[in-house]
BAPA-755732 format. One record per atom (N, C-alpha, C, O, CB): residue in one letter; chain; atom name; x, y, z; residue number from 1. Coordinates in nm, 2 decimals. Glycine has a CB too. Layout:
BEGIN
NODE   type   mol   atom        X        Y        Z   seq
NODE      A     A     CA        X        Y        Z   NUM
...
This chain:
BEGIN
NODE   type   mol   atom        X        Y        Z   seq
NODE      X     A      N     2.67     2.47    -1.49     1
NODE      X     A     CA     2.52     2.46    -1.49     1
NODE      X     A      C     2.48     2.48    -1.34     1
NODE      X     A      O     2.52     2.41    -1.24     1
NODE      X     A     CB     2.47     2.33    -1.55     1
NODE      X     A      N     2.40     2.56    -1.34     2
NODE      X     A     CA     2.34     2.57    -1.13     2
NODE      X     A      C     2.24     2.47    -1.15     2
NODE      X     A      O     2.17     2.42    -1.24     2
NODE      X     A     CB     2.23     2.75    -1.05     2
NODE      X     A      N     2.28     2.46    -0.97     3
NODE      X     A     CA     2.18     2.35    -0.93     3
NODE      X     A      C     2.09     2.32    -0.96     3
NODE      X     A      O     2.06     2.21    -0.98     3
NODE      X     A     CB     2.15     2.34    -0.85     3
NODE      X     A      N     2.00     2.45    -0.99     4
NODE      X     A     CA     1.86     2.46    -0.97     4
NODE      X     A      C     1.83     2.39    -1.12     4
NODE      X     A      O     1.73     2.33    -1.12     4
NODE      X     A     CB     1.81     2.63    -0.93     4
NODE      X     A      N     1.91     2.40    -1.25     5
NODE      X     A     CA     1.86     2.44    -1.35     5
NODE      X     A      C     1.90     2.25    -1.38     5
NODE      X     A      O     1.86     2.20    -1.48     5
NODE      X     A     CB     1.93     2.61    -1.45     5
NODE      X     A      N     1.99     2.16    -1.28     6
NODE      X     A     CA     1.97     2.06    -1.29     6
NODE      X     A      C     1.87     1.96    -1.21     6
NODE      X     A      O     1.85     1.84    -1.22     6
NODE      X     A     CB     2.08     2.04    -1.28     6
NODE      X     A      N     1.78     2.06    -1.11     7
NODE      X     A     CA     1.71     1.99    -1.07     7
NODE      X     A      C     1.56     2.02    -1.15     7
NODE      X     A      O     1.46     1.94    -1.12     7
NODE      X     A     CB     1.73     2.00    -0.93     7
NODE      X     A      N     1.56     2.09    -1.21     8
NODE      X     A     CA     1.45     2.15    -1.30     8
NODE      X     A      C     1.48     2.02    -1.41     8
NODE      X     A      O     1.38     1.94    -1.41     8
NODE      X     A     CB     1.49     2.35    -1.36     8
NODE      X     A      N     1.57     1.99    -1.50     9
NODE      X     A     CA     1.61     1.91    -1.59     9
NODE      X     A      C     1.56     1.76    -1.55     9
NODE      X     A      O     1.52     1.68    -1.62     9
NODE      X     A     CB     1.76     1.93    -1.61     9
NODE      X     A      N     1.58     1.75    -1.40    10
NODE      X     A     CA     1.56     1.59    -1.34    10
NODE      X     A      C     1.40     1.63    -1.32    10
NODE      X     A      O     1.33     1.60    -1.42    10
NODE      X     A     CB     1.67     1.53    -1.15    10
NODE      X     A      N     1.38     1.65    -1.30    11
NODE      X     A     CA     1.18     1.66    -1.28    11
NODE      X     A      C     1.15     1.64    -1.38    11
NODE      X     A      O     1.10     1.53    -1.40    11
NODE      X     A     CB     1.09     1.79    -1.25    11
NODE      X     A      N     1.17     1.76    -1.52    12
NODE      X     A     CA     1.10     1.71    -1.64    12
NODE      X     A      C     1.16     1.62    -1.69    12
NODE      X     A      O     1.11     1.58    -1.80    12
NODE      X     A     CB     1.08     1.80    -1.73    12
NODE      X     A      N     1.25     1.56    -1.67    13
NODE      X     A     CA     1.30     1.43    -1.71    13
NODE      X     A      C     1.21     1.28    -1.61    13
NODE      X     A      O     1.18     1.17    -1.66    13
NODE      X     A     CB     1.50     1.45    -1.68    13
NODE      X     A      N     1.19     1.32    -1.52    14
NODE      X     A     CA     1.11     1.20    -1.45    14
NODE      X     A      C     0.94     1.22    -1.51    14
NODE      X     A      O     0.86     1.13    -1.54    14
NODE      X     A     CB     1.13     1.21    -1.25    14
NODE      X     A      N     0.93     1.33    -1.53    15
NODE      X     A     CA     0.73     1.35    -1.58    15
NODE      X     A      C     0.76     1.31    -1.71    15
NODE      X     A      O     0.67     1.25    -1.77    15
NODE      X     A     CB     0.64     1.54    -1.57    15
NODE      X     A      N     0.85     1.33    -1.75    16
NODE      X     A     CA     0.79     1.27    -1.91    16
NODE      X     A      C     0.81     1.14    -1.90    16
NODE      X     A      O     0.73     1.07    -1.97    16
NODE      X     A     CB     0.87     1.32    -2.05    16
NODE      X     A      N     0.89     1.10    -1.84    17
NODE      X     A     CA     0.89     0.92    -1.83    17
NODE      X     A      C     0.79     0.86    -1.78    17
NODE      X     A      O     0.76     0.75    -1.82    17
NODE      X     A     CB     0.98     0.87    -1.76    17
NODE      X     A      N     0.72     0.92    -1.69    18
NODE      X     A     CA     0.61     0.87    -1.64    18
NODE      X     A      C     0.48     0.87    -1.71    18
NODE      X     A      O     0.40     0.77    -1.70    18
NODE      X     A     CB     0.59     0.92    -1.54    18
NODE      X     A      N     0.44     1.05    -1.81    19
NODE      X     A     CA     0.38     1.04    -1.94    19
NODE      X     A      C     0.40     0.94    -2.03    19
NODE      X     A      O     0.30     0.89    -2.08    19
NODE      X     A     CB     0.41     1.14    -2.01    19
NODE      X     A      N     0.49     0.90    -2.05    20
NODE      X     A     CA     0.52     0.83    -2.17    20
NODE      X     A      C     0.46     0.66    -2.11    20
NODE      X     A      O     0.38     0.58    -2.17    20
NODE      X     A     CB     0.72     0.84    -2.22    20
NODE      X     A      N     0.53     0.65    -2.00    21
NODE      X     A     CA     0.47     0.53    -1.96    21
NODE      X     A      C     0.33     0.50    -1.99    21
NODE      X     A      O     0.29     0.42    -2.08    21
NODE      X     A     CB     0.48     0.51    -1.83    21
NODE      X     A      N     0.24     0.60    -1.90    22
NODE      X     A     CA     0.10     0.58    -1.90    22
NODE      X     A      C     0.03     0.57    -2.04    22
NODE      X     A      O    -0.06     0.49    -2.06    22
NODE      X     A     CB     0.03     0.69    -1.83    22
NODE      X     A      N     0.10     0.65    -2.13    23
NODE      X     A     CA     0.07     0.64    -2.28    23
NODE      X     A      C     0.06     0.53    -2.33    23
NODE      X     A      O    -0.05     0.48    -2.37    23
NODE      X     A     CB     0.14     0.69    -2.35    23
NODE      X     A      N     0.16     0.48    -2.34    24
NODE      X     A     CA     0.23     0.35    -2.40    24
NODE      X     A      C     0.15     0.27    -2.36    24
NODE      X     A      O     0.09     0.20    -2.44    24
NODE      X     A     CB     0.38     0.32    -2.35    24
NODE      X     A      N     0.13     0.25    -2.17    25
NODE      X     A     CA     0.07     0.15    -2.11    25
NODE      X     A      C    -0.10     0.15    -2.13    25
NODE      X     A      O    -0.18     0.06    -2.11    25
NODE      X     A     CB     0.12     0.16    -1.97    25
NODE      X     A      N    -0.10     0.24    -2.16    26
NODE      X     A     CA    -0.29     0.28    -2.25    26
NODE      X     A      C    -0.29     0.22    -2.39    26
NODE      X     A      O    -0.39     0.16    -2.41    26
NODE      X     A     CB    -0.34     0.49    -2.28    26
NODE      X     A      N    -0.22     0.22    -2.47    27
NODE      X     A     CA    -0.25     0.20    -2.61    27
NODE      X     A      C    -0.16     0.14    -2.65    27
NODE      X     A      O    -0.13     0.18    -2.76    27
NODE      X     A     CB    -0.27     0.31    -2.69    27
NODE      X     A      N    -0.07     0.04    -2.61    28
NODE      X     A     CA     0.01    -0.06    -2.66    28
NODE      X     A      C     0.00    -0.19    -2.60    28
NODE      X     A      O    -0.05    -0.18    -2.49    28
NODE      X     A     CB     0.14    -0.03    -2.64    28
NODE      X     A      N     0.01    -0.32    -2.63    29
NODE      X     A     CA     0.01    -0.48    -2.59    29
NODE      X     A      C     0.13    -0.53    -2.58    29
NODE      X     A      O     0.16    -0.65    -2.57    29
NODE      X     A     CB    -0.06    -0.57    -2.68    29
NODE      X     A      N     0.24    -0.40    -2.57    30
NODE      X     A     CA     0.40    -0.51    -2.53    30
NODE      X     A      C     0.37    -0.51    -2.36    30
NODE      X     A      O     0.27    -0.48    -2.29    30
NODE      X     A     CB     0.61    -0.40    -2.57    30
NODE      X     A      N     0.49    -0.57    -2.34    31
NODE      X     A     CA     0.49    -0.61    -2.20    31
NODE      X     A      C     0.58    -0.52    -2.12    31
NODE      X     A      O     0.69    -0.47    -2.14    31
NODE      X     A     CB     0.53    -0.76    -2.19    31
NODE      X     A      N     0.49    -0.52    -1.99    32
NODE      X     A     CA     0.49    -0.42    -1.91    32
NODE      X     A      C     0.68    -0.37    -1.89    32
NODE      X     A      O     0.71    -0.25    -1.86    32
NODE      X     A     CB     0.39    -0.47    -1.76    32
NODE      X     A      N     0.76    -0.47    -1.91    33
NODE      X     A     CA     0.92    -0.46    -1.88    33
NODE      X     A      C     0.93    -0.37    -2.00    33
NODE      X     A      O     0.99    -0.27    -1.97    33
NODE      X     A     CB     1.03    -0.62    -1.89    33
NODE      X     A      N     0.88    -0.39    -2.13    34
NODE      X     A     CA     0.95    -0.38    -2.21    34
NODE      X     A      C     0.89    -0.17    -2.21    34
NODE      X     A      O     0.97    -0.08    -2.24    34
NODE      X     A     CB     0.93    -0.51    -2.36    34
NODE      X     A      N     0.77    -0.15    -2.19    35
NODE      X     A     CA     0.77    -0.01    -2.19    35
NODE      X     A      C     0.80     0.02    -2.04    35
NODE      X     A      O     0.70     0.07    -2.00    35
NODE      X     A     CB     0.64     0.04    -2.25    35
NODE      X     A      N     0.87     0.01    -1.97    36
NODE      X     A     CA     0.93     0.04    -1.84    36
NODE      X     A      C     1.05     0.05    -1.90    36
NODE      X     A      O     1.10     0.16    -1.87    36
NODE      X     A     CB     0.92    -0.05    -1.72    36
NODE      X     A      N     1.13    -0.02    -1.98    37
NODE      X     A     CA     1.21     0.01    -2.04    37
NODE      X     A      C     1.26     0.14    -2.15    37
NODE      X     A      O     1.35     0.23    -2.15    37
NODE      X     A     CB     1.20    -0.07    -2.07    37
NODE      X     A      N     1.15     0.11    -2.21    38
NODE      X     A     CA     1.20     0.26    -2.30    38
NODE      X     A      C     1.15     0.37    -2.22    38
NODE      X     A      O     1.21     0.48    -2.22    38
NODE      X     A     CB     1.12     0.28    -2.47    38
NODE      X     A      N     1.03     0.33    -2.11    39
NODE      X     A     CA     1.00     0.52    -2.04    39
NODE      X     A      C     1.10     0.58    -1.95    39
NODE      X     A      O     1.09     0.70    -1.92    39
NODE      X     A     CB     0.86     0.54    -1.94    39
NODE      X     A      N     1.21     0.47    -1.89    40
NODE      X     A     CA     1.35     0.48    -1.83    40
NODE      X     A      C     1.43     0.56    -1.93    40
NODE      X     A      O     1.49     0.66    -1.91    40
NODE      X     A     CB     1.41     0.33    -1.81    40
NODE      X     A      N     1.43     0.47    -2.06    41
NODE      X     A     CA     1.50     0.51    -2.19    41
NODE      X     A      C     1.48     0.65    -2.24    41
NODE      X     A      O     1.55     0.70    -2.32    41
NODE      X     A     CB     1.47     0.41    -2.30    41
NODE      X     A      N     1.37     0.71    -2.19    42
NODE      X     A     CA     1.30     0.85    -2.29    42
NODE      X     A      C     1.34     0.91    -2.21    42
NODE      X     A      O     1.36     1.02    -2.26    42
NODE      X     A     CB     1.13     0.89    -2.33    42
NODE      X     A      N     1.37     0.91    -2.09    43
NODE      X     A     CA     1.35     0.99    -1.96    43
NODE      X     A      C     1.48     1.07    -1.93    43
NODE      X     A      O     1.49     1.19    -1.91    43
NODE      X     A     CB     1.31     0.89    -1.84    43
NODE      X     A      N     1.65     0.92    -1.95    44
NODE      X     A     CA     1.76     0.97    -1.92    44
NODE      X     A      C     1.80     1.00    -2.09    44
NODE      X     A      O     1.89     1.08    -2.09    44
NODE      X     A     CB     1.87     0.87    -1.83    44
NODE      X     A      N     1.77     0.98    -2.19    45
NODE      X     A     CA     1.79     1.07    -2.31    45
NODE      X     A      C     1.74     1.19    -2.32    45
NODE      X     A      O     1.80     1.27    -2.39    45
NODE      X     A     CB     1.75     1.04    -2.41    45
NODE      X     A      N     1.65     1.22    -2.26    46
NODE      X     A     CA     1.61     1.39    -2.24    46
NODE      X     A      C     1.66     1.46    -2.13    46
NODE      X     A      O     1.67     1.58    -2.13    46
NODE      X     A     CB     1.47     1.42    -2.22    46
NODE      X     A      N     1.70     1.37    -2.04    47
NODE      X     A     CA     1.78     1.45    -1.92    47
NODE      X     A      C     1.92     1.46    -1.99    47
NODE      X     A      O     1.97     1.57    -1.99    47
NODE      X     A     CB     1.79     1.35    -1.74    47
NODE      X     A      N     1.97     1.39    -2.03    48
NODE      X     A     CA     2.11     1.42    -2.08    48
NODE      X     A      C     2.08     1.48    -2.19    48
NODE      X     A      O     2.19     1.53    -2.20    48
NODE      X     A     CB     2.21     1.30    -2.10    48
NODE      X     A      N     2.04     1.50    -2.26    49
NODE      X     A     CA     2.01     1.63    -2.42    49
NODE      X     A      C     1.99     1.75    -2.32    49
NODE      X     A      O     2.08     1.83    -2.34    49
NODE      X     A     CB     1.83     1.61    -2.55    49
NODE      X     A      N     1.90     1.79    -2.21    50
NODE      X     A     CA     1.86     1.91    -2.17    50
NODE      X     A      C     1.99     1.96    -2.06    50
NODE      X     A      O     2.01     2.07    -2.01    50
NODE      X     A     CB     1.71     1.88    -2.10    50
NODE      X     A      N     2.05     1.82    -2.03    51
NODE      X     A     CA     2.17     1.95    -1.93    51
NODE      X     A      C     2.27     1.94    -2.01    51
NODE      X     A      O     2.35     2.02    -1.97    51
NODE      X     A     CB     2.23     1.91    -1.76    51
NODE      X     A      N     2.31     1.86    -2.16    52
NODE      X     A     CA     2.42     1.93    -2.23    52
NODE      X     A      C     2.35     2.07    -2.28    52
NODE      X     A      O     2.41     2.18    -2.26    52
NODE      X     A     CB     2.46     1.83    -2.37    52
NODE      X     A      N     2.25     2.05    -2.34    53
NODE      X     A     CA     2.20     2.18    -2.40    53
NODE      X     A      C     2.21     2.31    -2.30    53
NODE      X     A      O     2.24     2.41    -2.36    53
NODE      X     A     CB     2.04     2.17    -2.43    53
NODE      X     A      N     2.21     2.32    -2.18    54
NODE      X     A     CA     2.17     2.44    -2.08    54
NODE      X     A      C     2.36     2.43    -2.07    54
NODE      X     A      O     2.43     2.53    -2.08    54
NODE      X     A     CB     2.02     2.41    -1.88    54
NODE      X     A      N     2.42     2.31    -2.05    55
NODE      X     A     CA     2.52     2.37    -2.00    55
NODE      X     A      C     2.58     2.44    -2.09    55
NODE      X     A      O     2.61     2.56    -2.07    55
NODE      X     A     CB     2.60     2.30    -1.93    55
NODE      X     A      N     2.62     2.32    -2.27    56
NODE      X     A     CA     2.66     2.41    -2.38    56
NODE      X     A      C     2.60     2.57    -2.43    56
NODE      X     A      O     2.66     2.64    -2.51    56
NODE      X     A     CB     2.64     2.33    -2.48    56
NODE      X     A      N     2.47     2.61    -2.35    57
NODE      X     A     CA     2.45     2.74    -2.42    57
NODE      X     A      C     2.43     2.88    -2.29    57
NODE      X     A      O     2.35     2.98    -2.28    57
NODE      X     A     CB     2.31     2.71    -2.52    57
NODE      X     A      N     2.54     2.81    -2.22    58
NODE      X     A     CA     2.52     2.88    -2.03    58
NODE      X     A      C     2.54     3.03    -2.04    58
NODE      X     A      O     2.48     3.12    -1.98    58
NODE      X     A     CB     2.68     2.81    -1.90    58
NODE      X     A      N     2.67     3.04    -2.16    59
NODE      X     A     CA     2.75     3.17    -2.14    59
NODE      X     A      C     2.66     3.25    -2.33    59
NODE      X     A      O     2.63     3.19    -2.43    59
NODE      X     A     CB     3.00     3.13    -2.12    59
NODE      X     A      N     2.66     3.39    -2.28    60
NODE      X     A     CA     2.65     3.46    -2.44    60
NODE      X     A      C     2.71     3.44    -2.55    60
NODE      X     A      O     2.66     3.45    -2.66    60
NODE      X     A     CB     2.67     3.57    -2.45    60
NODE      X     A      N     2.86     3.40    -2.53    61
NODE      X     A     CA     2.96     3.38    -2.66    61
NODE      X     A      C     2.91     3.22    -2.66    61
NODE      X     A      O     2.84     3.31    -2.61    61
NODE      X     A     CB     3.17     3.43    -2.63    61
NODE      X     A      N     2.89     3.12    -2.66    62
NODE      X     A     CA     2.86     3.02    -2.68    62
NODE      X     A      C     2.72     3.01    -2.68    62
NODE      X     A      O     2.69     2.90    -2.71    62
NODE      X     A     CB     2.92     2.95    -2.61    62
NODE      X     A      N     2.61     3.10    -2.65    63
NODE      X     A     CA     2.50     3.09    -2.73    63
NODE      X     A      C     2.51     3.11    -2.87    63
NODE      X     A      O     2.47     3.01    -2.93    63
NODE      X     A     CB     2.41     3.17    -2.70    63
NODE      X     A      N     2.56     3.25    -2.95    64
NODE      X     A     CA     2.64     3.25    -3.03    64
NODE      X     A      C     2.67     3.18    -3.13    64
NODE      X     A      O     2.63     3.17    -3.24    64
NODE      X     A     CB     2.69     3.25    -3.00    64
NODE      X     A      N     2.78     3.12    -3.04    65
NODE      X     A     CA     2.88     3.00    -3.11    65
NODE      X     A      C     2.84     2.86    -3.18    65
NODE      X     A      O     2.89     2.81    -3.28    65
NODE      X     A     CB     2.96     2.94    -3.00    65
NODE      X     A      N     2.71     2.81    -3.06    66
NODE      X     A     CA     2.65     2.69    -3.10    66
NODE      X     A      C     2.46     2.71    -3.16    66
NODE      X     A      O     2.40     2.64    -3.24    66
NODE      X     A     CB     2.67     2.58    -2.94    66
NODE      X     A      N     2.41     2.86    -3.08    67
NODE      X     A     CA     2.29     2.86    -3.10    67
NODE      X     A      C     2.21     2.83    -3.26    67
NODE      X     A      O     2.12     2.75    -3.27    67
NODE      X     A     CB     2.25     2.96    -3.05    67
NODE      X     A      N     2.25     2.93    -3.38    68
NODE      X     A     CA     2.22     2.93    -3.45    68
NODE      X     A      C     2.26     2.75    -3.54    68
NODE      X     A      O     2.19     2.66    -3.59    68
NODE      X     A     CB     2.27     3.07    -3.48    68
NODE      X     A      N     2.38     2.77    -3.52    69
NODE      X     A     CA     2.43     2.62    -3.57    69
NODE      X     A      C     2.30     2.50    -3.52    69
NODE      X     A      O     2.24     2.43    -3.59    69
NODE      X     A     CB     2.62     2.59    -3.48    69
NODE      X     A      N     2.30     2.50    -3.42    70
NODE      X     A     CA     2.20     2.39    -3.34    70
NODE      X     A      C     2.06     2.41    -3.44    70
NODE      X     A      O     2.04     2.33    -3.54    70
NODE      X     A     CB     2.17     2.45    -3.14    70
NODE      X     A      N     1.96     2.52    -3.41    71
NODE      X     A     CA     1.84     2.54    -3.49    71
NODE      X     A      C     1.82     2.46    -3.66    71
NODE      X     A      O     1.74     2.39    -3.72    71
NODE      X     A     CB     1.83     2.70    -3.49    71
NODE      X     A      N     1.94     2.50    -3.70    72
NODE      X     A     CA     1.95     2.47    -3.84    72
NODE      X     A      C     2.00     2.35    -3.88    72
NODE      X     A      O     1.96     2.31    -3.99    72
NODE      X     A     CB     2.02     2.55    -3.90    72
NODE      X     A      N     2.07     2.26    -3.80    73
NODE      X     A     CA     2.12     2.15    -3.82    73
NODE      X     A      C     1.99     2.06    -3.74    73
NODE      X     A      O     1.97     1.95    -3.79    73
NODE      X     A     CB     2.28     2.16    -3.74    73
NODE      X     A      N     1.92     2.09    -3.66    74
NODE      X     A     CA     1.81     2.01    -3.60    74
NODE      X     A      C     1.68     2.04    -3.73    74
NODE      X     A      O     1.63     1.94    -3.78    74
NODE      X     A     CB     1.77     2.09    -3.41    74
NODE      X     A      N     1.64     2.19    -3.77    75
NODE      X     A     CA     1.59     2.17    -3.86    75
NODE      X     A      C     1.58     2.08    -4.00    75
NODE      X     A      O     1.49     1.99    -4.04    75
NODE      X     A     CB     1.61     2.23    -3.86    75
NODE      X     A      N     1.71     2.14    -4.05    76
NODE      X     A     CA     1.77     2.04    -4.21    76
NODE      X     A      C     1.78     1.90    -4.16    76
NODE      X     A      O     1.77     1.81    -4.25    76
NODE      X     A     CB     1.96     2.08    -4.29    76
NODE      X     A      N     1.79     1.85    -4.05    77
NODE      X     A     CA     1.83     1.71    -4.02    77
NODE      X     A      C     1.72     1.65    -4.03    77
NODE      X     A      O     1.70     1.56    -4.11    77
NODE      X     A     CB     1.89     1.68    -3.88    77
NODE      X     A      N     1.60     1.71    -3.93    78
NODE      X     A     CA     1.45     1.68    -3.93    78
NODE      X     A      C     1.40     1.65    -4.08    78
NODE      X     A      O     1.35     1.55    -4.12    78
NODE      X     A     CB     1.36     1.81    -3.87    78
NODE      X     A      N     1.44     1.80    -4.20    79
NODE      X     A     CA     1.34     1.78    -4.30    79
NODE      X     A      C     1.41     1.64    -4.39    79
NODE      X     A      O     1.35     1.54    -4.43    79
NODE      X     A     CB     1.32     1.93    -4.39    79
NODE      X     A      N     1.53     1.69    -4.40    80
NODE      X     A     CA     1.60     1.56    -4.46    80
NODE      X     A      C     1.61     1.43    -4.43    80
NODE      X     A      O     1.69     1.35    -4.49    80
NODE      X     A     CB     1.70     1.57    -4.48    80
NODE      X     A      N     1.52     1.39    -4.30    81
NODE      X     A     CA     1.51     1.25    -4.25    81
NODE      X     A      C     1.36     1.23    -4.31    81
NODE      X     A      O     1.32     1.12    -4.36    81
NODE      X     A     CB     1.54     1.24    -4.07    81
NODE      X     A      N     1.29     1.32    -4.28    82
NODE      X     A     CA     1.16     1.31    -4.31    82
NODE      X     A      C     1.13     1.27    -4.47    82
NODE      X     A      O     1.03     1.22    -4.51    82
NODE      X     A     CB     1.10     1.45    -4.26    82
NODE      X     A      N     1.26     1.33    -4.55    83
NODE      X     A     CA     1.23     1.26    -4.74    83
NODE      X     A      C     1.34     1.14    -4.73    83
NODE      X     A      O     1.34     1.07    -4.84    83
NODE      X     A     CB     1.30     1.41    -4.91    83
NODE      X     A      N     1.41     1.11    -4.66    84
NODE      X     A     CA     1.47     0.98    -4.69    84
NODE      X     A      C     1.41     0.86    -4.55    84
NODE      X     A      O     1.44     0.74    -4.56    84
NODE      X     A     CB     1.67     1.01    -4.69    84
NODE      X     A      N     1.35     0.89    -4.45    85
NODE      X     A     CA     1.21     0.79    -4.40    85
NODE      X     A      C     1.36     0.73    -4.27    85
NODE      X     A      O     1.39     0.61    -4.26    85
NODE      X     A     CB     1.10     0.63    -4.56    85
NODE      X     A      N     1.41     0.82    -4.22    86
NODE      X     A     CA     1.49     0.82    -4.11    86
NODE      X     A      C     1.49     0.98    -4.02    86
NODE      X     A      O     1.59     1.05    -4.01    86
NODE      X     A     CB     1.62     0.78    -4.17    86
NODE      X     A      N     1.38     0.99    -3.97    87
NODE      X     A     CA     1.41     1.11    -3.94    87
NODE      X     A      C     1.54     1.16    -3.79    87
NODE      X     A      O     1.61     1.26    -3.76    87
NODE      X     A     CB     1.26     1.14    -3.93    87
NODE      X     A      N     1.52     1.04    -3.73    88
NODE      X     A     CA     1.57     1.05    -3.63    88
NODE      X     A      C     1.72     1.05    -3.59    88
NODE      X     A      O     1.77     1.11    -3.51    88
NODE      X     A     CB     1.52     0.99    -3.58    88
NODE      X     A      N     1.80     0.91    -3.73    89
NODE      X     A     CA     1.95     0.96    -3.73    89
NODE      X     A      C     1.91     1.07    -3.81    89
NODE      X     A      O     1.87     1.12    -3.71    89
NODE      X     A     CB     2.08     0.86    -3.79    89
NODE      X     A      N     1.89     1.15    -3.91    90
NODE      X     A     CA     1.93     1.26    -3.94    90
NODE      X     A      C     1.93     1.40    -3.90    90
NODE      X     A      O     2.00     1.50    -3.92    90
NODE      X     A     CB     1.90     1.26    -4.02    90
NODE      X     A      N     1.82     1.35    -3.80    91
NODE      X     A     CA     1.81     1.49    -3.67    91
NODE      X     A      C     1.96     1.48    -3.62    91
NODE      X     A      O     2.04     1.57    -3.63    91
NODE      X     A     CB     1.68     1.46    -3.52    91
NODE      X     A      N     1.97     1.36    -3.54    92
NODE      X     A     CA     2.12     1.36    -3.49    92
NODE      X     A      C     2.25     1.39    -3.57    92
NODE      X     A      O     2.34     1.45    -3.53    92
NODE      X     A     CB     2.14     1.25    -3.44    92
NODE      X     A      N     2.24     1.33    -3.69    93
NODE      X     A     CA     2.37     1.35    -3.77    93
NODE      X     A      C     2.36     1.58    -3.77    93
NODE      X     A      O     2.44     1.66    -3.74    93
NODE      X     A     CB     2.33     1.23    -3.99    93
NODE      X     A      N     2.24     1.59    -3.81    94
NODE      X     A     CA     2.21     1.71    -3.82    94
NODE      X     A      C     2.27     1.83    -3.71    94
NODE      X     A      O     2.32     1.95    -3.72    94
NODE      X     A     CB     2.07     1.71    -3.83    94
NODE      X     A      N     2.25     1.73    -3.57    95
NODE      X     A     CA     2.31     1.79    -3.44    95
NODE      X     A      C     2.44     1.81    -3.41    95
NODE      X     A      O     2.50     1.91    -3.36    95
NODE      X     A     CB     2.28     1.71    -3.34    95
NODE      X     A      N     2.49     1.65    -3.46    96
NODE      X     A     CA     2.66     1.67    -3.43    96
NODE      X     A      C     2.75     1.77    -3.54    96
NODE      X     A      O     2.86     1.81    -3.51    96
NODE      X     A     CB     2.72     1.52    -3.45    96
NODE      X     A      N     2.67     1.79    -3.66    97
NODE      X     A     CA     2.73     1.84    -3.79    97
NODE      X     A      C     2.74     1.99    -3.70    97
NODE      X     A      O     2.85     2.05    -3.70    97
NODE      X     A     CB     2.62     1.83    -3.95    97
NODE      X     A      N     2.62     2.04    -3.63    98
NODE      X     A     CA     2.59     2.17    -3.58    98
NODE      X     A      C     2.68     2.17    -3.48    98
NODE      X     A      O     2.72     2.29    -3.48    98
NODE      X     A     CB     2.45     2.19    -3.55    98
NODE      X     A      N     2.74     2.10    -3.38    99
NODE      X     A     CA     2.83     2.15    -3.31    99
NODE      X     A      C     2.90     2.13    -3.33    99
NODE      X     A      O     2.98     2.17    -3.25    99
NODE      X     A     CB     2.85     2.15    -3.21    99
NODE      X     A      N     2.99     2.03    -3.46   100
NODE      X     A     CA     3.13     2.04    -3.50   100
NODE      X     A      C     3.14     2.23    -3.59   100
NODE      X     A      O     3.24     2.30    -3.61   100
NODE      X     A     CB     3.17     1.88    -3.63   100
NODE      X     A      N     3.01     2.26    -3.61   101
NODE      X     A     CA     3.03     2.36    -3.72   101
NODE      X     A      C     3.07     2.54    -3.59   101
NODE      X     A      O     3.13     2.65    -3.60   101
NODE      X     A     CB     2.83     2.37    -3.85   101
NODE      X     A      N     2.97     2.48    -3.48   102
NODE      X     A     CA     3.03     2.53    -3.38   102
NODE      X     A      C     3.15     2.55    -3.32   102
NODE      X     A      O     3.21     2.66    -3.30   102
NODE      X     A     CB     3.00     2.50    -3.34   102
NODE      X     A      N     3.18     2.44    -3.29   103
NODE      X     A     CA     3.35     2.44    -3.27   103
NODE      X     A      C     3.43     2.47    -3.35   103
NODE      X     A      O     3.54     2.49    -3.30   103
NODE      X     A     CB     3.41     2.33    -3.23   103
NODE      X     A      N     3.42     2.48    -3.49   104
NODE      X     A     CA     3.54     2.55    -3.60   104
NODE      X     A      C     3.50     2.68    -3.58   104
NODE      X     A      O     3.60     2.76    -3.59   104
NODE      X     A     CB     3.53     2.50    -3.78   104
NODE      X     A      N     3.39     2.74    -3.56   105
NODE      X     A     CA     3.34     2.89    -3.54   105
NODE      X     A      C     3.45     2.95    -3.43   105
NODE      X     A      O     3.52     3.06    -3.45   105
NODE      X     A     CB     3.18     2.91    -3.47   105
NODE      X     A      N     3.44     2.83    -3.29   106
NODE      X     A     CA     3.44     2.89    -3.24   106
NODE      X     A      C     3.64     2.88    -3.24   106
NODE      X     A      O     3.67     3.00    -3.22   106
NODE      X     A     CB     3.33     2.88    -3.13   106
NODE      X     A      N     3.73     2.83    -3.24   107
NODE      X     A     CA     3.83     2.80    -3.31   107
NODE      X     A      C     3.91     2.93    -3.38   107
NODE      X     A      O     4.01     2.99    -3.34   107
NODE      X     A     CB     3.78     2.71    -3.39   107
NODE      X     A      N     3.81     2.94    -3.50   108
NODE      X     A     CA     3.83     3.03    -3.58   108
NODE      X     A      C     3.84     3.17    -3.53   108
NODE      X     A      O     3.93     3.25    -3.56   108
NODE      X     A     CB     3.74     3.02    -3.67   108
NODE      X     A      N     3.69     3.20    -3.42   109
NODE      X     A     CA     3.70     3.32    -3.33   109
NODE      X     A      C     3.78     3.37    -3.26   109
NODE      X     A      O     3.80     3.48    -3.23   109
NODE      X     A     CB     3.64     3.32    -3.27   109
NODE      X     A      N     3.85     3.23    -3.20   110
NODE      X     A     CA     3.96     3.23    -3.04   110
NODE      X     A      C     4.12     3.25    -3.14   110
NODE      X     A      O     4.21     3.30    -3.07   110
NODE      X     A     CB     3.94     3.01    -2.91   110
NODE      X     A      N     4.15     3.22    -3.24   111
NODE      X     A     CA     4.26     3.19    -3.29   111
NODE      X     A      C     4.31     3.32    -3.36   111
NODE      X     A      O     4.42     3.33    -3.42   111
NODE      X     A     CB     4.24     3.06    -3.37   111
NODE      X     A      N     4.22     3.44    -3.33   112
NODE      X     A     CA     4.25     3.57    -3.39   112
NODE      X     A      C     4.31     3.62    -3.27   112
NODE      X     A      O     4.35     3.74    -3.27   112
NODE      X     A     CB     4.13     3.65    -3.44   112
């Protein structure tokens, strides 16, 4: 991953934490630790999703490998969380399903 595309990742990873704060801190009555907490919490979960994502999809054969898999597994995960009222493990279950389905692709590809 280049520098640049990790310091691009840390910015929008610090603005959305700071969005989220002000949000939170506008229209919620918890206490001020506890949404400092999760806007910390929103902030290094999207920084680490956005530089696995740039680094796993750096090269063409591993756009490929993982891209299509990713869309559809984030999709079906979404819709199928959304009828059983979990949307969010099943986004993730949906994610990891998508890069294990990746890695047998890509396996299967390399082993010829």
């Amino acid at each position: 991953m280049e520098r640049t595309q990790w310091y691009k990742g840390l910015i929008i990873s610090l603005f959305l934490g700071i969005i989220f704060f002000v949000v939170n801190f506008m229209s919620h009555t918890a206490p001020v630790s506890t949404i400092i907490f999760k806007s910390v919490l929103v902030a290094l979960t999207f920084g680490v999703l956005y530089t696995l994502t740039f680094t796993l999809l750096a090269s063409e054969q591993r756009r490929i490998q993982y891209g299509a898999p990713l869309v559809i597994g984030v999709a079906l995960g979404a819709l199928v969380g959304m009828k059983v009222e979990q949307p969010i493990i099943c986004t993730l279950i949906g994610i990891v399903v998508a890069l294990l389905i990746g890695y047998v692709y890509g396996r299967i590809k390399g082993g010829r």
